[in-house]
N, C-alpha and C positions, 0 to 999 in steps of 0.2 A: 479564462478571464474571470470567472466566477470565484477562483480558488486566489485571485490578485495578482495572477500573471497578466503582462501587459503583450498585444499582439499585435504586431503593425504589419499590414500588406506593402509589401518592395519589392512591389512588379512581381518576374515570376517567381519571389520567396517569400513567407510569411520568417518572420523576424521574434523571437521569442526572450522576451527579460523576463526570467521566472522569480517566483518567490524565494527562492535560497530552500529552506529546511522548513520554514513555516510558514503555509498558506496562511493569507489576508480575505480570507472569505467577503467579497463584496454583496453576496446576497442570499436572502435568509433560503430561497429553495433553489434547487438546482434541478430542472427538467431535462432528465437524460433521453426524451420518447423512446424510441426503442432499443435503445445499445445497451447490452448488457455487460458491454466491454465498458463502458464509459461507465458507470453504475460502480460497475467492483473496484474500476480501479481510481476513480475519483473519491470513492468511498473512506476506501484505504490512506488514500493522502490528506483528505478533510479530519481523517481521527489524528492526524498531528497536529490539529489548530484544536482550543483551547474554545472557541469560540464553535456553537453547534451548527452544525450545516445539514437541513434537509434534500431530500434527496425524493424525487419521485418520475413519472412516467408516462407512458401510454398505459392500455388494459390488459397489452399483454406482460407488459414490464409488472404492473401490479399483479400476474398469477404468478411470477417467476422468485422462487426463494431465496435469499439473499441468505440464507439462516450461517449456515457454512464461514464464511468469513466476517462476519458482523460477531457470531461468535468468537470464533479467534479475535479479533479487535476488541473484544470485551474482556477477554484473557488477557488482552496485553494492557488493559484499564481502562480503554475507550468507555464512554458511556454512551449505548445505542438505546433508542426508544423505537418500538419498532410494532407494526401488528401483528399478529397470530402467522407464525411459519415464516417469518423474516422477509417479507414482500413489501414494496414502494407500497407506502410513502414510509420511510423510516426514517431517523436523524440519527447524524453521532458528531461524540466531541471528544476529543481528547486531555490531556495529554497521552499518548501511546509510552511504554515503557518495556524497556529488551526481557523481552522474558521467552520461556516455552509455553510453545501451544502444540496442537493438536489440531490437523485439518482436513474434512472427505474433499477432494476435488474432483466431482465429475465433471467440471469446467476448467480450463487452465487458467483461468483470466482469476479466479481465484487465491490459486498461489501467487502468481503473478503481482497481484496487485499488494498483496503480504512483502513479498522480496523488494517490491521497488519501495515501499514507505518504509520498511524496517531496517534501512542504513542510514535515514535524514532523522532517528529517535536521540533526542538528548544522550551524552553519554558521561557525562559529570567530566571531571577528571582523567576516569580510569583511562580513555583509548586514545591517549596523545599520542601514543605510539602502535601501530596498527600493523605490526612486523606478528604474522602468527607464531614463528620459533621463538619470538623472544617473550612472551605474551599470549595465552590464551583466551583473555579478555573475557575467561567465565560469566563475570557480573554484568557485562558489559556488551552483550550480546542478545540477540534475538533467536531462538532456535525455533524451526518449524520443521515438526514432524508429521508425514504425510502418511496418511492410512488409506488412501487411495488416489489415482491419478490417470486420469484419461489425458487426452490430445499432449502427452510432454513433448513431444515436437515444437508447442507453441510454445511452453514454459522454455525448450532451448533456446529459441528465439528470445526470450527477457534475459535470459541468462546470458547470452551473446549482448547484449546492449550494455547490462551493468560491465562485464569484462569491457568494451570500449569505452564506460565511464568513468573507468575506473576505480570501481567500487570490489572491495572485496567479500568473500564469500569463501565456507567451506563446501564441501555437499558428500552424503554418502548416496552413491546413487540418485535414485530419484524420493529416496524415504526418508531426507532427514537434511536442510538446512540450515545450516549457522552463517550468521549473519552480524558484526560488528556494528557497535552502533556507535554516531559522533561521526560519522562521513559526510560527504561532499559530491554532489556528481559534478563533474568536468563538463562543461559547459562546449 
């Protein structure tokens, strides 16, 4: 709800109207206390709004470093403000734009949170057509290459979810994703 998704309880289902591709940030900090899950990957989807979104914690959230993928967001044009060693309380803003980066993942929820924001990037023109034989959508694309990666089990788990969102992706392995940008998740 922070990010401008609206949430309704109905009965035993929560009911989800999401922002589309750009969060509507309805408040200037977001206190994630302890989730370090909620941190990366709200992080990640906050640098597609235009509009800065802080971000901060509990005391153990402020010793835990964010550095890792706020860099990569930076790479991709995010502007992050942030303390010494990339720890709560930091802010970022967008716009995000498809480019390559470079990322240590000793967490998965890192990459993670890079794959799920890096198909909802503006993509001009170029990806009306999102057929990779017909189109390699070079300009048009997000690549993230991974120079280390713990728990990939969980990153298959994200990876399973975009395949049911039908979101497309290349991968070599677990050391190099491409990613189209100008997509859609399937609701």
């Amino acid at each position: 709800e922070s990010l401008g998704a609206v949430v309704t309880d109905d009965g035993p289902d929560w009911v989800v109207q999401g922002f589309g591709s750009r969060p509507k940030p309805v408040s200037g900090t977001i206190n994630v206390g302890n989730s370090g899950t909620t941190l990366y990957l709200a992080a990640a989807l906050a640098a597609l709004s235009e509009t800065p979104v802080r971000f901060d914690g509990d005391a153990q959230i402020r010793r835990r470093s964010a550095a890792p993928p706020l860099e990569a967001l930076t790479a991709m044009g995010a502007e992050v403000e942030s303390a010494e060693g990339g720890c709560a309380p930091f802010s970022v803003r967008g716009p995000l734009e498809a480019r390559s980066v470079s990322v240590d993942c000793p967490v998965s929820q890192y990459l993670s949170a890079l794959l799920l924001a890096a198909p909802l990037i503006p993509a001009g023109g170029a990806a009306s057509n999102l057929d990779w034989t017909a189109s390699p959508l070079e300009d048009a694309r997000t690549t993230i290459k991974v120079n280390t990666l713990n728990e990939a089990p969980y990153v298959g788990i994200t990876l399973d979810w975009l395949d049911r969102k039908g979101i497309l992706y290349e991968r070599d392995d677990w050391d190099e994703f491409r990613v189209p940008a100008g997509q859609q998740y399937k609701p």
